[in-house]
C-alpha positions in Angstrom: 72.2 107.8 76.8 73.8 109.8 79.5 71.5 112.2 81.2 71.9 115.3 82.9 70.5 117.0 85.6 69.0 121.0 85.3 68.1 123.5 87.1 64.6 124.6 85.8 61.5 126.1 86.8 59.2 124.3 84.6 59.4 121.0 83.1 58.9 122.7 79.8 62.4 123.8 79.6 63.6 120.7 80.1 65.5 119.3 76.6 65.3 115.3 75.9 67.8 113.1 78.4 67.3 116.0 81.3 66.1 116.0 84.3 65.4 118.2 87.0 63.8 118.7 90.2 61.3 121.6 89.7 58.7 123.8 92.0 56.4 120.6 91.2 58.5 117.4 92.2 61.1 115.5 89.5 60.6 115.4 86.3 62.5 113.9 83.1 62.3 114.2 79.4 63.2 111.1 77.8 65.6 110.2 75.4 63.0 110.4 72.5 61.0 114.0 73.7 58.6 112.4 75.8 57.8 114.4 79.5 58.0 111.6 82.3 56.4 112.6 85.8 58.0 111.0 88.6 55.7 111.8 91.3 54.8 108.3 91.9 58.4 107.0 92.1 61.3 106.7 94.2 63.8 108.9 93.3 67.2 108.8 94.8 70.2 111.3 94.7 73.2 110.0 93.8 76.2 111.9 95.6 77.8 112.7 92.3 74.2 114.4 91.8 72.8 112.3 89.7 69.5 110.2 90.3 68.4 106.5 90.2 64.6 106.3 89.6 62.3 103.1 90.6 60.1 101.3 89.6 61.0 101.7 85.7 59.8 104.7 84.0 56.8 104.3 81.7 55.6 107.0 79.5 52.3 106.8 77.6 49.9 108.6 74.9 47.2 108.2 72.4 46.8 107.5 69.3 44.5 107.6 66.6 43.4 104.0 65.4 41.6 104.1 62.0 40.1 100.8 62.3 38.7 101.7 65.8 37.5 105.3 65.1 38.7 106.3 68.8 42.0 107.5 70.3 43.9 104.4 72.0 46.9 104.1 74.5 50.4 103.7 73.8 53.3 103.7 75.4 55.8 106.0 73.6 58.9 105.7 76.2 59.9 102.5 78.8 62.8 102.6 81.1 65.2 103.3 83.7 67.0 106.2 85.1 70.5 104.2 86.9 72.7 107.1 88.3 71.8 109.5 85.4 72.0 106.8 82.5 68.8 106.1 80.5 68.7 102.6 79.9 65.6 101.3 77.7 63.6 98.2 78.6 
């Protein structure tokens, strides 16, 4: 999916496959609605103004599980962000 970068002043405005560096750092909603932070990665600016993220972007949540009567992690996005193309694990 080709992303694209916005200019936004929360991270809540942010539609899925955007991206945009806000008041708080970089931050990306993924292809499938899911808010990535990417304070702990490298981001780079592209001169086209796009942006290459490392390591790969891993987004996680909870879950009920029946069986376990707790909530329990999962991940619910994993990928990359190459020049403003999400590319899935």
């Amino acid at each position: 999916m080709r992303g694209k970068r916005v200019h936004v002043a929360s991270s809540h405005e942010l539609n899925p496959g955007e991206y945009s560096r806000t008041p708080h750092g970089w931050r990306a909603m993924t292809p499938n609605g899911h808010l990535a932070n990417l304070d702990a990665h490298d981001v780079a600016e592209n001169p086209d103004g796009t942006i290459t993220v490392s390591p790969s972007i891993k987004v996680m949540s909870s879950r009920w599980d029946e069986t376990k009567k707790t909530m329990v992690p999962c991940q619910v996005w994993h990928g990359y962000l190459e020049r403003g193309e999400w590319l899935p694990a």
